[in-house]
N, C-alpha and C positions, 0 to 999 in steps of 0.2 A: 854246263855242269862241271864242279870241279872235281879232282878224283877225290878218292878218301884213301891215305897211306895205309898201310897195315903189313907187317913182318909176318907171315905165313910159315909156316913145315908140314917137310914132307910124312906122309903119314906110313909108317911101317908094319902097323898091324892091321886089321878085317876085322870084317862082322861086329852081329850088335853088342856083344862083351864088350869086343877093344872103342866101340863108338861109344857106350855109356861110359866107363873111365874117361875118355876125353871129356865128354862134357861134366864129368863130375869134377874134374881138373879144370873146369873155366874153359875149355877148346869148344870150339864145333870143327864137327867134321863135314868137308865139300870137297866136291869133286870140278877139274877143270877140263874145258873140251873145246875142240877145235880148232880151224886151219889144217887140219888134216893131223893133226898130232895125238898119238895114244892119250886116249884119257888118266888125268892124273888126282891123285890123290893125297889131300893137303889137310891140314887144321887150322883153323884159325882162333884169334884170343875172341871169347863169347862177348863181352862186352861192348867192343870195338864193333864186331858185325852186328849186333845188336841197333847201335846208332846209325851204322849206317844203312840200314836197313829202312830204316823212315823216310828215307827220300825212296820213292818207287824207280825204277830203272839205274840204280845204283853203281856208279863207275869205279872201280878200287884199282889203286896201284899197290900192288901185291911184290914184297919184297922175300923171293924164296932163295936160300942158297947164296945170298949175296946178288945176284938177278933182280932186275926188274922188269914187269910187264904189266899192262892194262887186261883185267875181264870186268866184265859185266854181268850184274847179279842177273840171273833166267829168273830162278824162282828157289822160292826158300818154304821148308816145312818144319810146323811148330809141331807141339803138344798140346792137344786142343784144351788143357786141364791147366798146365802151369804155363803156357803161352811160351814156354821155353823154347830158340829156334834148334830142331834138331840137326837141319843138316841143309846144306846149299848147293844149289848147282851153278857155276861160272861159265860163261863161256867168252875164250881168248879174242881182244878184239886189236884193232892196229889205228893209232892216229892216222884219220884221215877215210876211213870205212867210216862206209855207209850198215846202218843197221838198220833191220826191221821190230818196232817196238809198240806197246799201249800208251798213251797217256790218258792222265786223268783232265776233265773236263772243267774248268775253274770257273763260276759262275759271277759275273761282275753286275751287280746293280740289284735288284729287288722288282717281284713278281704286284701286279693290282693286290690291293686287299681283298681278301675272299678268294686268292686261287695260288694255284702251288702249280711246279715245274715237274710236269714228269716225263723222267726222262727215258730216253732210246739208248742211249747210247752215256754212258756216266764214264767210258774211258773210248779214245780213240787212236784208230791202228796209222801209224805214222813210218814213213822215215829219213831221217836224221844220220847227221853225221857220227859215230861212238863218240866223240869226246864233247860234242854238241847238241844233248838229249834236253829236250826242256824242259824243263818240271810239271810244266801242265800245259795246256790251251785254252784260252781266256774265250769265253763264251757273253755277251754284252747283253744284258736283258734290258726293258723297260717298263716302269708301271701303266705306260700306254696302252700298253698291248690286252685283246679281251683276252677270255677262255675262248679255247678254239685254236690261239695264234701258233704258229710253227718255226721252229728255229731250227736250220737246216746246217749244214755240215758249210756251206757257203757263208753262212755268218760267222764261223770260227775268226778269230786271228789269230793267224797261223805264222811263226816267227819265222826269218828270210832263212832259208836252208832247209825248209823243213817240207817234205813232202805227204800233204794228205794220201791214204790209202782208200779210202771210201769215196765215191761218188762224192758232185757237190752239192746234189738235190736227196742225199740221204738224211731221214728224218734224226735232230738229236734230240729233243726235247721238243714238247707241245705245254701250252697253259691249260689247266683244270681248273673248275669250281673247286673250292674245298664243300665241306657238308656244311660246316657254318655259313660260307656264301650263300650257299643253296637255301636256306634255312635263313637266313637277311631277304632276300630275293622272294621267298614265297611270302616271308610275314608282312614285306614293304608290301606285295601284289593284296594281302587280304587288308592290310590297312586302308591302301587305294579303294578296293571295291566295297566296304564300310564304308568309308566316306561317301562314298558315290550314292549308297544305298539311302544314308543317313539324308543326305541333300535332296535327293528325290522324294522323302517322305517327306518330309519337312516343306517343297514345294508343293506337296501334295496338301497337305495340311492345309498351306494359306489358301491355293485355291478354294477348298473345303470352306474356307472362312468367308474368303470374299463374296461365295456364289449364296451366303446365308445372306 
């Protein structure tokens, strides 16, 4: 994962007055933490963290004061109304750290007809190098497979550096009926037993014929 640049400041004023001018100004306001360093407080251009925000686990090279350094998005809060992001928390990482992180689960192939994937687990706890975060983990399905089948944390492909955190016999996903399957499945089982019914009368019948 590459980083995402972005020119940062320092934040001089508090509270939610001085936070809503910022973001009425196009800034968001976040705070940065760790390695043992006093927590700091920054702004950034809304826009900018805005995009980079779409990739989940988000690496920034943060240009403050003329400085540069790597954080890593923790986690960001909207506005559950204008989806606006109000505020972020970073925490400082170093080429070559290892971190503790979620990824999303990236589903490669397609489920039988009539059944759907449901899942255990739709992000998985990894760790990774900071400046070598994947974007997701490739999860490899097959139409072969019935309802019933189990995809286990041991089918993942798991890219070379990257350490699962879960077990490899933890469940992620299982195949289900859908209700349409279920509903194909009984109307095929009543068709079969019509037929069956239909054929037995009807042999019924000629014997009926023959024994006159």
């Amino acid at each position: 994962m590459s980083e995402v640049k972005i020119v940062a400041e320092s934040r001089e004023s508090f509270g939610k007055g001085a936070a809503r001018k910022l973001r009425a100004a196009g800034r968001t306001p976040a705070v940065i933490y760790g390695h043992g360093h006093d927590t700091r407080h920054i702004h950034l251009p809304a826009h900018e963290v805005a995009l980079a925000l779409r990739i989940k686990n988000a690496l920034l090279e943060l240009t403050i004061a003329g400085k540069s350094e790597l954080v890593l998005v923790k986690s960001a809060s909207k506005d559950p109304f204008t989806q606006v992001i109000e505020h972020v928390d970073l925490v400082e990482v170093k080429k070559g750290e290892k971190v503790h992180v979620e990824i999303p689960v990236h589903i490669i192939g397609e489920t039988m007809s009539g059944t759907v994937l449901d899942f255990e687990h739709k992000t998985v706890k990894v760790e990774a190098e900071a400046t070598h975060i994947p974007s997701f983990i490739e999860l490899h399905i097959s139409k072969d497979n019935l309802a019933g089948h189990h995809y286990l944390v041991s089918d993942l492909i798991v890219p070379q550096g990257v350490i699962m955190e879960l077990e490899s016999n933890e469940l992620v996903a299982s195949v289900v009926e859908t209700r349409a399957g279920v509903a194909d499945e009984e109307s095929n089982t009543e068709a079969t037993a019509e037929g069956e019914a239909t054929e037995t009368a009807a042999a019924a019948t000629a014997d009926d014929a023959a024994a006159e």
